[in-house]
C-alpha positions in Angstrom: 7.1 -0.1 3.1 8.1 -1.7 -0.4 8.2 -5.1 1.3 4.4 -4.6 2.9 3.1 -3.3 -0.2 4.5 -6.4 -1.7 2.9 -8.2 0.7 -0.9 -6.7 0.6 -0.3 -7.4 -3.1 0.7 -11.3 -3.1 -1.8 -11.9 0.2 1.1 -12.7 2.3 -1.0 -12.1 5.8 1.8 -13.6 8.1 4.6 -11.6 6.5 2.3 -8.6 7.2 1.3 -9.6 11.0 5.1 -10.6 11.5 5.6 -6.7 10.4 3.2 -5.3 12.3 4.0 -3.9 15.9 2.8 -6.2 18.6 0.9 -3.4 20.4 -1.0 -2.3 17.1 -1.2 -6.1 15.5 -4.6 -7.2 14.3 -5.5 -10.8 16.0 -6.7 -11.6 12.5 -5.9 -10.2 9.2 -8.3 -11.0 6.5 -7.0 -10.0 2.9 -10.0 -9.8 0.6 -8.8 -11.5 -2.2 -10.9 -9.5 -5.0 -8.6 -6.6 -4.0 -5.4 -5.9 -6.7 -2.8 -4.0 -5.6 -0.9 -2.5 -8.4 1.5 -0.1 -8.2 2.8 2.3 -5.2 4.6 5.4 -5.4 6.0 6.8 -2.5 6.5 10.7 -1.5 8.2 11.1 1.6 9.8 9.1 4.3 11.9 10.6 7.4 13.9 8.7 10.1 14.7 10.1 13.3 16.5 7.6 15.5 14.3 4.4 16.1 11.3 6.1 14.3 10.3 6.7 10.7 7.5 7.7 8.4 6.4 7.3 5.4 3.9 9.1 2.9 3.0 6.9 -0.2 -0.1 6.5 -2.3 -0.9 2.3 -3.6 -3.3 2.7 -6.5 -5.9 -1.0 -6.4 -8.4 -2.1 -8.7 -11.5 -4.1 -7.1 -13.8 -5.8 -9.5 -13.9 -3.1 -12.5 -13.3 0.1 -9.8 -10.0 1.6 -9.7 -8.9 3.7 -6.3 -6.2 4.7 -4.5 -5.1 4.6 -0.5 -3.1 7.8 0.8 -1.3 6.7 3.7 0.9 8.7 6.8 2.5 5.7 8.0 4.9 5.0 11.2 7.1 2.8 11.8 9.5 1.7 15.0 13.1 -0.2 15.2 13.2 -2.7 17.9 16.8 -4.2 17.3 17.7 -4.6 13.8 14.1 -4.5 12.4 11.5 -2.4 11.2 7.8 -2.5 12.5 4.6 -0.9 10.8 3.0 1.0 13.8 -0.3 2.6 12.3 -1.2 4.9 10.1 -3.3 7.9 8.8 -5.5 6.8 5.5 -7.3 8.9 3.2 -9.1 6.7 0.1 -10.2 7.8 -3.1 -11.9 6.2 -6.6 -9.9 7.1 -9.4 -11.9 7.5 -13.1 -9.1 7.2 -15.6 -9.8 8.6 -18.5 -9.2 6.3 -22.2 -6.3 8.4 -23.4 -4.4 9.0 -19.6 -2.0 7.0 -18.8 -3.2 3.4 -17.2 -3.5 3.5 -12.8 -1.6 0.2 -13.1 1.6 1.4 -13.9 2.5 -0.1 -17.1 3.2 3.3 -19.3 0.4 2.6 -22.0 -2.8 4.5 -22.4 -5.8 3.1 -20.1 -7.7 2.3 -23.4 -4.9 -0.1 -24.4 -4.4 -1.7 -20.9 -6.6 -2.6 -18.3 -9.9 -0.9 -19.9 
């Protein structure tokens, strides 16, 4: 999950198709590139024989709007290697205020960072 968030972040699409399970691959994967992916925090992840999950939230910042991406993901093993199956997504906008800390992850106060 680290290495696809990685990937959304530096617009690596043919990492992220080369991820992606054949049956649930996109033909085309356009990364819009006013999209900033900063920081990803991850809650959960389970693996049961040649099947995991994974529950993490990737906070982004598009133009001067700051949201976040909840994400249920699967994944399957075929051989030695992980594939992104699909996923269960639930977005949000996030309104930092000044004095909290900054969505981007740096430990400073959002009036000192990225305001």
């Amino acid at each position: 999950m680290r290495s696809r968030f990685s990937a959304f972040s530096l617009q690596l699409a043919d990492y992220l198709r080369a991820t992606w399970h054949p049956s649930t691959r996109p033909s085309t994967l356009d990364l819009d590139d006013s999209t900033q992916w900063l920081a990803l925090q991850i809650f959960a992840s389970e693996v049961a024989k040649q099947v995991g999950q994974v529950q993490f939230q990737a906070i982004y910042r598009q133009a001067s709007q700051w949201g976040y991406l909840q994400e249920n993901s699967e994944f399957v093993r075929e051989g030695s290697r992980w594939y992104y199956l699909q996923g269960q997504t639930q977005q949000g906008t996030l309104k930092p205020g000044r004095n909290e800390a900054c969505p981007c992850g740096s430990g400073r106060k959002f009036k000192a960072c990225c305001l």
